[in-house]
C-alpha positions in Angstrom: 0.0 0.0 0.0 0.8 3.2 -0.6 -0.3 7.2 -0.6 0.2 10.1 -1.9 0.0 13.3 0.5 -0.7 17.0 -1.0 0.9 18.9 1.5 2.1 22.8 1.3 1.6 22.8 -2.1 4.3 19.0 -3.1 3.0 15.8 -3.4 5.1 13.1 -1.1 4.7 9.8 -1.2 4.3 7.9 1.8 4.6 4.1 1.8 3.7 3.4 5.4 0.6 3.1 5.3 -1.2 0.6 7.7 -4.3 -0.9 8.3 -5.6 0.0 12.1 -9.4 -0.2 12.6 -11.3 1.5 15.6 -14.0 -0.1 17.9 -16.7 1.0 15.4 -14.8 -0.6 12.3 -14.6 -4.1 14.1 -18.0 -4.0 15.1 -19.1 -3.3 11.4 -21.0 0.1 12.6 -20.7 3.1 10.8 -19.1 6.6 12.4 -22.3 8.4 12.3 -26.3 7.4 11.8 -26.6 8.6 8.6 -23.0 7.9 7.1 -22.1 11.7 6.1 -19.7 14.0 8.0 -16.8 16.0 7.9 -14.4 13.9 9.7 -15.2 10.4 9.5 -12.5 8.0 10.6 -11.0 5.4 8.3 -9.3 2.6 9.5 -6.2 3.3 7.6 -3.1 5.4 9.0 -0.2 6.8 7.0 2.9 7.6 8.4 3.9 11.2 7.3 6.6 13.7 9.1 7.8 10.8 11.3 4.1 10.2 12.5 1.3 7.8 12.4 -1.5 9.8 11.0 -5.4 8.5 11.0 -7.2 9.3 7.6 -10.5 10.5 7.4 -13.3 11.0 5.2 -15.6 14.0 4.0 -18.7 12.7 3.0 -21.9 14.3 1.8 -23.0 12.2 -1.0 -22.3 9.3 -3.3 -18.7 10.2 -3.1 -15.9 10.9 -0.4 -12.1 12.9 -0.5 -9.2 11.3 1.9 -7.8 14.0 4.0 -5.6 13.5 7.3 -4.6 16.9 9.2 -1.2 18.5 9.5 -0.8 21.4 11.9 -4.3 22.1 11.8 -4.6 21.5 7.8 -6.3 19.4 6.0 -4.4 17.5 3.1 -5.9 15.8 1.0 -4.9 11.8 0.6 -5.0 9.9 -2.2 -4.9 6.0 -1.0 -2.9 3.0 -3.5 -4.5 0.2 -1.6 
């Protein structure tokens, strides 16, 4: 697996990227009721600026954008799984 980060403008790629599922994931329930949100967990990580980093979802419709947040940023993820 692999990602590419947009971050200050570059693209990096990151090739730790790691499977780590929260309660919710393992019990098969979703984040929210509905299944939109702003910051819905994933339950994969990525390992960028010598940290694990948690990726999450915006979703509002049919389709969602990969983001995990950098000093208070959001940059957007793009996932090679």
């Amino acid at each position: 697996m692999e990602a590419i980060v947009n971050y200050n403008g570059g693209q990096y790629v990151v090739k730790d990227v790691k499977v780590s599922p929260m309660e919710h994931h393992d019990l098969q329930l979703q984040y929210t009721a509905t299944g939109y949100g702003n910051k819905i967990p994933s339950r994969y990580m990525v390992k960028f600026n010598n940290r694990w980093r948690r990726v999450y979802h915006i979703c509002f419709s049919n389709v969602s954008t990969e983001y995990i947040v950098v000093d208070g940023e959001r940059c957007i993820v793009n996932l090679y799984v």
